[in-house]
C-alpha positions as CSV (number, residue, x, y, z in Angstrom):
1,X,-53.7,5.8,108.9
2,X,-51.5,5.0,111.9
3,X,-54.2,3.2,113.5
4,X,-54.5,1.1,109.9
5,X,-50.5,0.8,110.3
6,X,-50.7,-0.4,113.6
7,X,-53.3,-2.7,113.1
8,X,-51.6,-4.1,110.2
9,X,-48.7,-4.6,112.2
10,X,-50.5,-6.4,115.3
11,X,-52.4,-8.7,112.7
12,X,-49.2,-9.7,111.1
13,X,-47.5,-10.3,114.6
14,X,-50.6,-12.2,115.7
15,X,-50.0,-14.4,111.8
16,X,-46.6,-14.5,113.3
17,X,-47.2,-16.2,116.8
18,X,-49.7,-18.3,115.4
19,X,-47.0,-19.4,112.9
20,X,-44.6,-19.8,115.8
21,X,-47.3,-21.6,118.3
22,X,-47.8,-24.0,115.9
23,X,-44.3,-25.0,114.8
24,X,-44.0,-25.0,119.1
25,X,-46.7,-27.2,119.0
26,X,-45.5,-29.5,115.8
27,X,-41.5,-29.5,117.5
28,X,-43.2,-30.5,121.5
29,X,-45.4,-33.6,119.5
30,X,-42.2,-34.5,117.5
31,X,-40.1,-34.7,120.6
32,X,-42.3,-36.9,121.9
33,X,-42.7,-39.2,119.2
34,X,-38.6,-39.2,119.0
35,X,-38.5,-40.1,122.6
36,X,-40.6,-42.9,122.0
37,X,-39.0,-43.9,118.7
38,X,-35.4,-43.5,120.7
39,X,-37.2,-45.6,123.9
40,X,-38.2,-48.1,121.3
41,X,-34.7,-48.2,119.4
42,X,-32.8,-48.6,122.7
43,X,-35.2,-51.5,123.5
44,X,-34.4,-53.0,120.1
45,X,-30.9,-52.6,120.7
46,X,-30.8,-54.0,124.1
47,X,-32.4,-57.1,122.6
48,X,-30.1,-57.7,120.1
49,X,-27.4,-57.4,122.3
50,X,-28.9,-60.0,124.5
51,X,-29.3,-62.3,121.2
52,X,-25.9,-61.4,120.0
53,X,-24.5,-62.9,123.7
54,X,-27.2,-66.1,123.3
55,X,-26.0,-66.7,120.2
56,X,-22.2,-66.5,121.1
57,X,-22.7,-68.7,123.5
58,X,-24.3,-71.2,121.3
59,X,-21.7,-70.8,118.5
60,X,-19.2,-71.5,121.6
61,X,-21.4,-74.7,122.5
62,X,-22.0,-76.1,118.8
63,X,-17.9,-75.6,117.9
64,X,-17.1,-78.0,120.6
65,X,-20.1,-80.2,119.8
66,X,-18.4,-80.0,116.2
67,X,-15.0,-80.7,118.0
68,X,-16.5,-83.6,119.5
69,X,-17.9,-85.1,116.5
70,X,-14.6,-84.8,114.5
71,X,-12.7,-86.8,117.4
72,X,-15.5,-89.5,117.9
73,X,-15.6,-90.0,113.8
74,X,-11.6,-90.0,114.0
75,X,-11.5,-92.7,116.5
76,X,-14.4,-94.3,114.5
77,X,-12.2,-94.2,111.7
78,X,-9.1,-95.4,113.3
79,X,-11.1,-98.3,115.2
80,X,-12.2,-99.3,111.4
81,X,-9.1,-99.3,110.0
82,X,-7.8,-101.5,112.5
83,X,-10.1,-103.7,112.7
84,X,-9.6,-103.9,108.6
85,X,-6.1,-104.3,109.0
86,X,-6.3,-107.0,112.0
87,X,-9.1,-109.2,109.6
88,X,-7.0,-108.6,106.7
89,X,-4.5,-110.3,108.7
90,X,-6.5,-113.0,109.8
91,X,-8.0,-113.5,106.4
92,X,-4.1,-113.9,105.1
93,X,-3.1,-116.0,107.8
94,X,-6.1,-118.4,107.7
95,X,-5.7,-118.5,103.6
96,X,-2.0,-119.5,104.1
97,X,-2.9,-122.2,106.6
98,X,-5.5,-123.8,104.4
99,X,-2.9,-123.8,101.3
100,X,-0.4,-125.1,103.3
101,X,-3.1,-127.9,104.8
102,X,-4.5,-128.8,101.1
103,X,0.1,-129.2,101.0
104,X,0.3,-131.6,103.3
105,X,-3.2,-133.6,102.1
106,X,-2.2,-133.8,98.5
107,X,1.0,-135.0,99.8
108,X,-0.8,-137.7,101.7
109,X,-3.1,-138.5,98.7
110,X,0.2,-138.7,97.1
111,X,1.9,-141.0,99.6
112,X,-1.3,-143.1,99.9
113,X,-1.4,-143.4,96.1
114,X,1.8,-144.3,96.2
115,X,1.5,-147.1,98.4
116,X,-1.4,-147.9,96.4
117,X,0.4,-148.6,93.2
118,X,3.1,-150.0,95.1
119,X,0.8,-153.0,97.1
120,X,-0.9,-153.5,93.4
121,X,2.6,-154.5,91.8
């Protein structure tokens, strides 16, 4: 009876170690994969990081590309609209000279019509 009792007893230890060995063996493979999915993550990060500091860099670099832009199409702008303005002008000034040339040759038409009529009486 005690040897039964005993025997029970080391069976159920021995159910208990081999219950124990194997979540040792399951928590040793675990750590293992978690190292590697922790090596892995830390790559990942590391990465990003360096892409996050590429692509500051080339947010810096297309702002002032942008910055550039915006001044040349100003200037472009303000070149335009001067040069509008000046042949405008020029357009104006050339218009008023003609009227004031078709003036002075209906004036001579005039005078020469005149002297026309004024030779015919």
């Amino acid at each position: 009876n005690r040897l039964d009792k005993a025997m029970m007893q080391y069976n159920e230890a021995q159910g208990i170690c081999s219950t124990y060995e194997h979540i040792v063996k399951r928590l040793k493979s675990e750590r293992i994969e978690f190292d590697n999915q922790l090596t892995a993550l830390e790559r990942t990060l590391e990465s990003k990081y360096r892409d996050f500091e590429e692509l500051t860099l080339l947010c810096g670099d297309a702002s002032h590309a942008r910055d550039v832009a915006q001044h040349t199409l100003n200037k472009a702008k303000w070149s335009f609209e001067e040069n509008k303005q000046r042949r405008s002008r020029e357009i104006r000034e050339r218009q008023q000279h003609i009227k004031v040339r078709k003036q002075i040759i209906k004036k001579q038409e005039r005078a020469e019509e005149d002297k026309r009529r004024q030779q015919l009486r």
